[in-house]
TORKOL-4160 file (C-alpha; in steps of 0.2 Angstrom, whole numbers, padded with zeros to 4 digits, m for minus):
195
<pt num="1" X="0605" Y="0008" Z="0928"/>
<pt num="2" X="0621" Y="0002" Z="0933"/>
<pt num="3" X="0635" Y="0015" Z="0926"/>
<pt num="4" X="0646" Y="0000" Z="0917"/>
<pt num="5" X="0630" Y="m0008" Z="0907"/>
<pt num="6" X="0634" Y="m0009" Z="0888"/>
<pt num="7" X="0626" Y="0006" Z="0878"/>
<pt num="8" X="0627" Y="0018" Z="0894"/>
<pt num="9" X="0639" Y="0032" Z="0889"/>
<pt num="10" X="0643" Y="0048" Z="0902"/>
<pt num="11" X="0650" Y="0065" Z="0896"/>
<pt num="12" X="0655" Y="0078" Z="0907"/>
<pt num="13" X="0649" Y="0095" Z="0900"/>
<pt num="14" X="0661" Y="0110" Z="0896"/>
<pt num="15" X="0661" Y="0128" Z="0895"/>
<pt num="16" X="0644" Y="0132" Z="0902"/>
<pt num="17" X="0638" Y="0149" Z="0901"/>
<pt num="18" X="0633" Y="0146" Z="0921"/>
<pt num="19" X="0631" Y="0136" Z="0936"/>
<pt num="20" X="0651" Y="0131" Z="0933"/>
<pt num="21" X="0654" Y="0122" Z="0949"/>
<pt num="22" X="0638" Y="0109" Z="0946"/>
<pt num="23" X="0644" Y="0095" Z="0939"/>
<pt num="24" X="0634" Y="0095" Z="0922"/>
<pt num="25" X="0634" Y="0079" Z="0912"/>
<pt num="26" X="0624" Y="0069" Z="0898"/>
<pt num="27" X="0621" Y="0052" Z="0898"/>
<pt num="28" X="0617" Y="0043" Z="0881"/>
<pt num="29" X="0608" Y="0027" Z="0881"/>
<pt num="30" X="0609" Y="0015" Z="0867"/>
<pt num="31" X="0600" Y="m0002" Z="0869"/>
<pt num="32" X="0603" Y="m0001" Z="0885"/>
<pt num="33" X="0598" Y="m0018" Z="0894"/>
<pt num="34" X="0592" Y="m0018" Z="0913"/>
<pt num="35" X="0585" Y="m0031" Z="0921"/>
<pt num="36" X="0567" Y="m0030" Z="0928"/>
<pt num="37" X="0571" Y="m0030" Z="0945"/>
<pt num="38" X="0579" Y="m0010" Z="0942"/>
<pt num="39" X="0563" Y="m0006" Z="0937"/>
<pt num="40" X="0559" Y="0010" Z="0947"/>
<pt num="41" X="0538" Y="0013" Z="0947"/>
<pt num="42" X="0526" Y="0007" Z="0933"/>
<pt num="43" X="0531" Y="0001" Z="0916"/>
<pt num="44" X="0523" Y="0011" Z="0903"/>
<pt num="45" X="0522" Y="0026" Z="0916"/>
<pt num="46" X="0539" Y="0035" Z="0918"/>
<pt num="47" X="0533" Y="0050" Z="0910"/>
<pt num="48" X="0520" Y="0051" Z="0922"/>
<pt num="49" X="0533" Y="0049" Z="0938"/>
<pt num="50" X="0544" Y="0062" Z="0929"/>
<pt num="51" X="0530" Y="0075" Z="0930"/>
<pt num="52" X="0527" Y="0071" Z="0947"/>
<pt num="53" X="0545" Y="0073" Z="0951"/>
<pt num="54" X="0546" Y="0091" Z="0943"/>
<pt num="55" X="0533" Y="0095" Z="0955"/>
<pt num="56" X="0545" Y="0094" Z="0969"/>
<pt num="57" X="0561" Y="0100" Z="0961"/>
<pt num="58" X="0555" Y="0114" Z="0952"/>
<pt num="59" X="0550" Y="0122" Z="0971"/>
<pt num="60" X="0570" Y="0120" Z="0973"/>
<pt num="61" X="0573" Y="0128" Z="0958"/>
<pt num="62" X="0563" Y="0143" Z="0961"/>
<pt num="63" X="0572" Y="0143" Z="0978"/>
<pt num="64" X="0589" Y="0145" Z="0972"/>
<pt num="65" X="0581" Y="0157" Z="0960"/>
<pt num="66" X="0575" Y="0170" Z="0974"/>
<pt num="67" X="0591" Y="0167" Z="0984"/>
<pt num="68" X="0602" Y="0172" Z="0967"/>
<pt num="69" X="0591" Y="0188" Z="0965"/>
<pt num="70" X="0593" Y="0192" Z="0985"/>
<pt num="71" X="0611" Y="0190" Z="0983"/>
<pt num="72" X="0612" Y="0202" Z="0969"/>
<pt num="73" X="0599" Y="0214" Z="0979"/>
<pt num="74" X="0611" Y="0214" Z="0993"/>
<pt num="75" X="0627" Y="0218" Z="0981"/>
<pt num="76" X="0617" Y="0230" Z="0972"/>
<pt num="77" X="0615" Y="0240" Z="0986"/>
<pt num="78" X="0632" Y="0239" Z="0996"/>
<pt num="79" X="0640" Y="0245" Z="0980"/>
<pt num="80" X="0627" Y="0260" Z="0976"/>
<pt num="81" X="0630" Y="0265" Z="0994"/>
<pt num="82" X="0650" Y="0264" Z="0993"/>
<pt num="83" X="0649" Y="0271" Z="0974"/>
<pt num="84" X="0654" Y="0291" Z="0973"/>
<pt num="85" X="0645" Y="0296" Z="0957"/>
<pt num="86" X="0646" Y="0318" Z="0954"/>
<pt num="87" X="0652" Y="0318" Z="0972"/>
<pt num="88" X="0636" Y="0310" Z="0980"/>
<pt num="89" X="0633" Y="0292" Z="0983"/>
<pt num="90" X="0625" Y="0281" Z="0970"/>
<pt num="91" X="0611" Y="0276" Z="0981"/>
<pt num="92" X="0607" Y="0294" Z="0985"/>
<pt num="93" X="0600" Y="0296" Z="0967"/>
<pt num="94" X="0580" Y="0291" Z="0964"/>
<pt num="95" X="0584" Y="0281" Z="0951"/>
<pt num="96" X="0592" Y="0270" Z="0958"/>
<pt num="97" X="0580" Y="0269" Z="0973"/>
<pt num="98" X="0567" Y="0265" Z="0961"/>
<pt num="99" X="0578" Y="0252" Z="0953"/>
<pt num="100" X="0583" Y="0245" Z="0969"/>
<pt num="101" X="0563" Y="0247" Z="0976"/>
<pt num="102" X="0557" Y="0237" Z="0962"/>
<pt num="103" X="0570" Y="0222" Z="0965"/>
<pt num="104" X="0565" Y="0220" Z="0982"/>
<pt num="105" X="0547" Y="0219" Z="0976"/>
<pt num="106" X="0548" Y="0204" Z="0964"/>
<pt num="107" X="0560" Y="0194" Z="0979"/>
<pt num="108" X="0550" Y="0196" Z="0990"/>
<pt num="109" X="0534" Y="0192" Z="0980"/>
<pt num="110" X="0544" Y="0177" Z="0972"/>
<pt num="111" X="0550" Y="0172" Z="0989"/>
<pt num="112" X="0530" Y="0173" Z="0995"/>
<pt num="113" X="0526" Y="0161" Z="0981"/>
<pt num="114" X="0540" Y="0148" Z="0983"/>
<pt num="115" X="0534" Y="0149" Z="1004"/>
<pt num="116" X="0517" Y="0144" Z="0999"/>
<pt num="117" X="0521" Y="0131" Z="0985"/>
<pt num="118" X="0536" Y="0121" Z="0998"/>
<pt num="119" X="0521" Y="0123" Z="1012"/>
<pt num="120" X="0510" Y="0116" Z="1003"/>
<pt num="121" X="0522" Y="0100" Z="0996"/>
<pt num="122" X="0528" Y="0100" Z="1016"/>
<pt num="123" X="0509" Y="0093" Z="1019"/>
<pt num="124" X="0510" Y="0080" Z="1004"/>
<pt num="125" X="0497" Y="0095" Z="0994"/>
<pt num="126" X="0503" Y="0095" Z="0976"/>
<pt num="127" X="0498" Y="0109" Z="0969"/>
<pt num="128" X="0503" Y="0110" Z="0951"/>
<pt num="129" X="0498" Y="0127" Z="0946"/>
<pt num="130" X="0507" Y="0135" Z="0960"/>
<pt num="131" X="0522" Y="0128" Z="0959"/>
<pt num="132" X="0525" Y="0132" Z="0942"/>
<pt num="133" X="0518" Y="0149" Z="0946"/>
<pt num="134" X="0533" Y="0151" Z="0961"/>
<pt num="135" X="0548" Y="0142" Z="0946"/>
<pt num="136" X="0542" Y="0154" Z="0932"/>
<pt num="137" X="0540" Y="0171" Z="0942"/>
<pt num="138" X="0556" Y="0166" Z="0952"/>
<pt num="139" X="0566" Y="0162" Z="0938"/>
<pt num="140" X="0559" Y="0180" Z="0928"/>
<pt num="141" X="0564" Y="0190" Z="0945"/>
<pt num="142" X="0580" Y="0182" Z="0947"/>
<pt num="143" X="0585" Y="0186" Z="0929"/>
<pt num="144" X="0578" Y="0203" Z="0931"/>
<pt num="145" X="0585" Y="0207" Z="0948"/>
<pt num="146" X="0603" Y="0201" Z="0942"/>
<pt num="147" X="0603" Y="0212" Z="0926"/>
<pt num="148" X="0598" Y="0227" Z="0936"/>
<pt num="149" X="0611" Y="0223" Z="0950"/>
<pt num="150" X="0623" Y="0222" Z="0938"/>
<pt num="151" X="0616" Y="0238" Z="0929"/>
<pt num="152" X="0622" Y="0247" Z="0945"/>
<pt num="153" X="0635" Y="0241" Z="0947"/>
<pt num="154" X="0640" Y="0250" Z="0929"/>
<pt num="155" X="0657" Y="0244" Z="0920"/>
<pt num="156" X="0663" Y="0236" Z="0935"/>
<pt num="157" X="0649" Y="0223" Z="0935"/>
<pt num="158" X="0659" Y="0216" Z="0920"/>
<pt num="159" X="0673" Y="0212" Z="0927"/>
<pt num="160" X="0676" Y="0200" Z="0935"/>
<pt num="161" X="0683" Y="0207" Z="0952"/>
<pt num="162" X="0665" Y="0210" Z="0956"/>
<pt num="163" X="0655" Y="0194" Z="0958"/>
<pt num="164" X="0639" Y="0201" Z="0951"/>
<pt num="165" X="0646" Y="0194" Z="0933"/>
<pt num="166" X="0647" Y="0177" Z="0939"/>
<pt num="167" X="0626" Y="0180" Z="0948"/>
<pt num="168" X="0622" Y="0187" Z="0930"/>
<pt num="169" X="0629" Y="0170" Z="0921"/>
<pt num="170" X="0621" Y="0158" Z="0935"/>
<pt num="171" X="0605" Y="0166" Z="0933"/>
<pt num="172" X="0600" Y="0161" Z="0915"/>
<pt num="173" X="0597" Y="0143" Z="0921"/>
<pt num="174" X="0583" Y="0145" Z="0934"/>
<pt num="175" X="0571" Y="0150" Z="0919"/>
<pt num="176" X="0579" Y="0137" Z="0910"/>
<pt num="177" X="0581" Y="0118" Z="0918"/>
<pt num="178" X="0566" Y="0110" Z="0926"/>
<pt num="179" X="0554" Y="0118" Z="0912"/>
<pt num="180" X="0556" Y="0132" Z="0905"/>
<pt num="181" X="0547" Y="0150" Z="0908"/>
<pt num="182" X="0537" Y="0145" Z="0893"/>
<pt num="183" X="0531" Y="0126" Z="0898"/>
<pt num="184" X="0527" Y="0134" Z="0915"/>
<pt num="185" X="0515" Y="0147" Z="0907"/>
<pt num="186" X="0507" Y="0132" Z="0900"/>
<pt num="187" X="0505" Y="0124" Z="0916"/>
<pt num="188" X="0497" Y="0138" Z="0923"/>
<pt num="189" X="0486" Y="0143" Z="0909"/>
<pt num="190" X="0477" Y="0124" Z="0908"/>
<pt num="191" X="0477" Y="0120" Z="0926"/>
<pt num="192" X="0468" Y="0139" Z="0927"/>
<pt num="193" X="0453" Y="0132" Z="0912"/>
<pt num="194" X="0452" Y="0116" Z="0921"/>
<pt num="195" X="0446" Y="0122" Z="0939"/>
């Protein structure tokens, strides 16, 4: 649809909680005409081709989940190591191990699912039922790993000097766009009672 067709109205989103630097918009169609030629697929079958292309950008979105949650891993643990809490270091109590432990666990098994599900599209294998398992675990860990990075990092992590703030706000959306955690779930759960 050409961007000057009568009934085709853009707006730029504002004041986003995250993701601040994509360019967000909403486009409004109101008996919008276009000619047959721009016809992209089958008629009657966009809904179909939509699905079909969540499939293949829903293993981005779990991508950038795991890469959000190892950001935050790495800033969660430079900080605890530099942090001075009761004259030892913050990453020399167990707690934070443990915290710290647990956040590389769920990356790394995110990351091991989002491997498998890109692999598998890389050799034109859709697999439904594990991409939406990589985009809904990726986009839990993400948000989990985040607020515990930002946990350590105590008062500081809400100000803005740290950047773990901005992680914190960014994350939200990766359980969010592309489906949500909850449509995901559903995926899963009927592909799992149809095999």
């Amino acid at each position: 649809v050409e961007a000057d067709r009568p009934g085709l109205t853009r707006r730029k989103i504002h004041n986003k909680l995250g993701i601040r630097a994509s360019d967000t918009g909403e486009l409004v169609f109101e008996d919008v005409r276009v000619p047959k030629e721009n016809l992209v697929g089958e008629r009657g079958r966009g809904f179909y081709q939509f699905m079909d292309f969540f499939d293949r950008t829903r293993v981005n979105v779990a991508s950038q989940a795991v890469g959000l949650a190892q950001g935050a891993l790495d800033r969660a643990i430079a900080y605890s190591k530099q942090r001075e809490v009761f004259g030892s270091s913050l990453a020399s109590f167990q707690v934070t191990q443990f915290k710290l432990a647990e956040m590389a666990t769920r990356i790394e098994a995110s990351r091991a699912l989002v491997r498998q599900a890109a692999w598998k599209l890389d050799r034109g294998e859709v697999d439904t039922k594990l991409i939406a398992m990589a985009k809904w675990f990726s986009g839990e860990t993400a948000v989990r790993v985040v607020d515990e990075a930002l946990q350590i990092h105590g008062g500081y992590g809400f100000i803005g000097e740290y950047d773990i703030s901005r992680l914190y706000r960014d994350a939200k959306i990766v359980e969010i766009y592309e489906g949500t955690k909850e449509i995901e779930k559903i995926i899963i759960g009927r592909r799992l009672l149809k095999d």
